[in-house]
C-alpha positions as a Markdown table, in Angstrom:
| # | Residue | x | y | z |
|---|---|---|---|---|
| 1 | Unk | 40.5 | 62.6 | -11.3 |
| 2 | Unk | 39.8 | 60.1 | -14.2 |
| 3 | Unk | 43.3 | 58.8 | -14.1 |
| 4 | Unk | 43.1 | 58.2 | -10.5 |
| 5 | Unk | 39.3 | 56.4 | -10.6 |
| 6 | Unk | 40.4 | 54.1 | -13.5 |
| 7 | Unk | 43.5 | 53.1 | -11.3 |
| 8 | Unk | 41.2 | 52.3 | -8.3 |
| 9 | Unk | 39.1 | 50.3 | -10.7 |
| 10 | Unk | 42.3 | 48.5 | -12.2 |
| 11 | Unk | 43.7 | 47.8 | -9.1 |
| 12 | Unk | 40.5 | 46.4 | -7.5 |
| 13 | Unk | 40.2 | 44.2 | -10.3 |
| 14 | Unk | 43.4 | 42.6 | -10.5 |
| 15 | Unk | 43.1 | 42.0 | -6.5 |
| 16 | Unk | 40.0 | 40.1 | -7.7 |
| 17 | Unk | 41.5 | 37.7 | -10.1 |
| 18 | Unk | 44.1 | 36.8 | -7.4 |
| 19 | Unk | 41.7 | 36.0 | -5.2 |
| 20 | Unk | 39.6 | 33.6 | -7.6 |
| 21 | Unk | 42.9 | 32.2 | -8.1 |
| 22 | Unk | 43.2 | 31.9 | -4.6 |
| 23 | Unk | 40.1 | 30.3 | -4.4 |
| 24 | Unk | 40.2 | 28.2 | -7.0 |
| 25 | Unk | 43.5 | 27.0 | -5.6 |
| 26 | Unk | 42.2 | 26.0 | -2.2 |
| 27 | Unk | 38.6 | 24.7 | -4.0 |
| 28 | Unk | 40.7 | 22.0 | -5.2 |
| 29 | Unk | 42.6 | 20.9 | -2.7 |
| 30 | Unk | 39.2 | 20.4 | -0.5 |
| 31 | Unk | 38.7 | 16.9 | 0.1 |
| 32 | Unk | 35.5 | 16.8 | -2.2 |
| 33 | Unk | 35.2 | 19.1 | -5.0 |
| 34 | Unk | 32.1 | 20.9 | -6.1 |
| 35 | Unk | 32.4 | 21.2 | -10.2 |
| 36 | Unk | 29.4 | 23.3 | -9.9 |
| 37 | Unk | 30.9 | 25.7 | -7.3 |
| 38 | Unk | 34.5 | 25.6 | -9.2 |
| 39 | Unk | 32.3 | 26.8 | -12.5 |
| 40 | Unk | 30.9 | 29.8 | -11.0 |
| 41 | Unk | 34.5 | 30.9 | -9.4 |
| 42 | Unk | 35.9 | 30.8 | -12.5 |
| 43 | Unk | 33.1 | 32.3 | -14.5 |
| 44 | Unk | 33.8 | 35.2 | -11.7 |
| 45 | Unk | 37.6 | 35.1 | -12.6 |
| 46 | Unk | 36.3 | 35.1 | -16.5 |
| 47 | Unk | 34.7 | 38.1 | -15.7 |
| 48 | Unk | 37.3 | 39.9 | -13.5 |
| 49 | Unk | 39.6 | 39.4 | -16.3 |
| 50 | Unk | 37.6 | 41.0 | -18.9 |
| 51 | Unk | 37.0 | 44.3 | -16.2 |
| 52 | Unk | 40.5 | 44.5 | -15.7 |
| 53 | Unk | 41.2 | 44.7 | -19.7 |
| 54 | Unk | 38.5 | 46.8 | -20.2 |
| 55 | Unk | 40.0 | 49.0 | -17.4 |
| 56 | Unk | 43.3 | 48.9 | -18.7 |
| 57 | Unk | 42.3 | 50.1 | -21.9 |
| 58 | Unk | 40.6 | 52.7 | -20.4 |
| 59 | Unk | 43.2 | 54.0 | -18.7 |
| 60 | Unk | 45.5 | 53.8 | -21.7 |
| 61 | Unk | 42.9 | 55.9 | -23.7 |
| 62 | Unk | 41.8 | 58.1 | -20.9 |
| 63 | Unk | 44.9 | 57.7 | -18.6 |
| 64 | Unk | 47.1 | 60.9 | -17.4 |
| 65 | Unk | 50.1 | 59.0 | -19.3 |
| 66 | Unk | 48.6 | 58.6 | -22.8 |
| 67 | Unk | 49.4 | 56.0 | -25.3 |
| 68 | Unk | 53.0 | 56.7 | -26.1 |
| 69 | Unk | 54.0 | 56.0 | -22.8 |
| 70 | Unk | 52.5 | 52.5 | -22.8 |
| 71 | Unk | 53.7 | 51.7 | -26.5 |
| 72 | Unk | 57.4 | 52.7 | -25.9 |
| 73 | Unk | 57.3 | 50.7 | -22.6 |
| 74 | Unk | 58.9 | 46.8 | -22.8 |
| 75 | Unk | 57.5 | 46.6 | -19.2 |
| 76 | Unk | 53.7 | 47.2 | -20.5 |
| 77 | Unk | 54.2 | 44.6 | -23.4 |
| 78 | Unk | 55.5 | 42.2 | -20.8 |
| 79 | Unk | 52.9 | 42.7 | -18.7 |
| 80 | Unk | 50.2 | 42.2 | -22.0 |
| 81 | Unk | 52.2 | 39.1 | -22.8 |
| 82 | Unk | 51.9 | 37.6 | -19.0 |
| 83 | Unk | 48.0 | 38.6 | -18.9 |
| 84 | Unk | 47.8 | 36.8 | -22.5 |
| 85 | Unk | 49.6 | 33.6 | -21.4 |
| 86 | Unk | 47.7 | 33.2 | -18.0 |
| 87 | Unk | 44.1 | 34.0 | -20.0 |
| 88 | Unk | 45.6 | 30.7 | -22.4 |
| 89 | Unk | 46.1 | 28.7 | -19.4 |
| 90 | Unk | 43.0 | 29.5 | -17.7 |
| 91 | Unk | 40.9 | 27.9 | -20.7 |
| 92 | Unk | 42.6 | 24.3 | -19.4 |
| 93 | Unk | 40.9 | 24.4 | -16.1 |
| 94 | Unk | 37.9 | 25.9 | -17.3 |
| 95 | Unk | 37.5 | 22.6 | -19.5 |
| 96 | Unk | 38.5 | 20.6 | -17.0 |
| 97 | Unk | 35.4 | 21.7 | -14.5 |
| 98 | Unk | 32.8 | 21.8 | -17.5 |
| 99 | Unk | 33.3 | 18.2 | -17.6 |
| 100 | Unk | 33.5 | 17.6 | -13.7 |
| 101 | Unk | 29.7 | 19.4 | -13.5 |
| 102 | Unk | 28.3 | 17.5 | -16.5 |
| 103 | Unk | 30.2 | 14.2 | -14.6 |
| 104 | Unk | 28.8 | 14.6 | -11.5 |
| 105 | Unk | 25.1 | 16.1 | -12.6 |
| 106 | Unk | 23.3 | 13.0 | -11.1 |
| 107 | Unk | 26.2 | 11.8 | -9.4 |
| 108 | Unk | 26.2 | 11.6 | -5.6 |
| 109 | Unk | 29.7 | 9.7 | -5.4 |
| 110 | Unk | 31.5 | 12.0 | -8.5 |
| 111 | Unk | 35.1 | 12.4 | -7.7 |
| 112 | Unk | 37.4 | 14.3 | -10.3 |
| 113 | Unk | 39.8 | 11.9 | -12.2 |
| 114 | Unk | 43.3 | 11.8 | -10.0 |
| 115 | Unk | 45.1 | 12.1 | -12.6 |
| 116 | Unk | 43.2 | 15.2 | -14.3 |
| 117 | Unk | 42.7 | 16.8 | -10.7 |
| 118 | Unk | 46.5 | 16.9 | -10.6 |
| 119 | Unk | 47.1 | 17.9 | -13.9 |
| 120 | Unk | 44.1 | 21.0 | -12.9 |
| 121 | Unk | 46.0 | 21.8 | -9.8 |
| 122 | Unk | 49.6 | 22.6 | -12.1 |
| 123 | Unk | 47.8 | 24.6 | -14.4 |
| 124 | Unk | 45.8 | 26.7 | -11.3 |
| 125 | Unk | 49.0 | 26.9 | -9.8 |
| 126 | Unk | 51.1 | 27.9 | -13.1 |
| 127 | Unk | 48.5 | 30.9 | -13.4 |
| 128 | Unk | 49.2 | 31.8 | -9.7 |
| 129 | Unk | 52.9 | 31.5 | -10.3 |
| 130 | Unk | 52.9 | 33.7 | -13.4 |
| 131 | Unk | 50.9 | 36.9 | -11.3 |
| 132 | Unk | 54.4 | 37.3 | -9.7 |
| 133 | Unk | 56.4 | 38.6 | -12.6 |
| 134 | Unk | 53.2 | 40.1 | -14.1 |
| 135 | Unk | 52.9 | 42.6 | -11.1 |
| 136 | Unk | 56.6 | 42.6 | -10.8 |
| 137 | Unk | 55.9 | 44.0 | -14.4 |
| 138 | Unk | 53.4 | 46.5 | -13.9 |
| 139 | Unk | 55.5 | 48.2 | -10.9 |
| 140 | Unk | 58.5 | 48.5 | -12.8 |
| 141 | Unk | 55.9 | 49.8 | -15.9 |
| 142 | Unk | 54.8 | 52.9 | -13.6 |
| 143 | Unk | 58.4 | 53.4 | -12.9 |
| 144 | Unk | 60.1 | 53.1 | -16.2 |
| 145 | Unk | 60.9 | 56.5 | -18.5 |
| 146 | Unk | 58.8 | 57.3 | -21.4 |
């Protein structure tokens, strides 16, 4: 029952992250943005991120597969690798809106650079873009021979 509660939790989790990324997304392609809104969404996506590690550890401690399933597997290390390089991306936006907020504390008429808005919108999108193979990962994980 533990295996199956953890996986739940897991899978709730990483449905959350796509959808702060899926808010993010559309948060910047509004006609005005709101740094102080974009802050809290990703402070929610911070904190998805760290429940779904802190799941997935759990289930590889606690899990009904065990640990030498998930260190023999190239699918899991794919999938860690994925997770890794989205978490490095993430930090880009994350940058990006602390310094729209402080920008536009005051500021009735703050509008995010062009040029950095674009730039925001890649990196948003690149961490959208890399879910696909990380899920695409984590199927062919459950399904792959120990």
């Amino acid at each position: 029952m533990t295996d199956l509660a953890l996986a739940i939790l897991h899978h709730i989790a990483v449905f959350g992250l796509v959808a702060a990324l899926a808010m993010e997304g559309a948060m910047l392609r509004a006609p005005a943005i709101d740094p102080a809104r974009l802050v809290q969404l990703d402070a929610a996506f911070g904190a998805t991120a760290v429940l779904a590690v802190t799941v997935g550890v759990s289930r590889v401690i606690w899990g009904g597969k065990g640990w030498a399933f998930y260190e023999a597997n190239p699918f899991f290390w794919a999938k860690i690798g994925l997770f890794a390089a989205i978490g490095l991306i993430s930090i880009l936006p994350t940058l990006a809106f602390f310094r729209w907020r402080k920008a536009a504390a005051g500021n009735a008429d703050f509008a995010a650079p062009a040029e950095e808005l674009k730039r925001v919108r890649l990196w948003v999108g690149l961490e959208a873009l890399l879910l696909v193979p990380l899920l695409a990962c984590a199927a062919a994980m459950a399904r792959h021979p120990i």
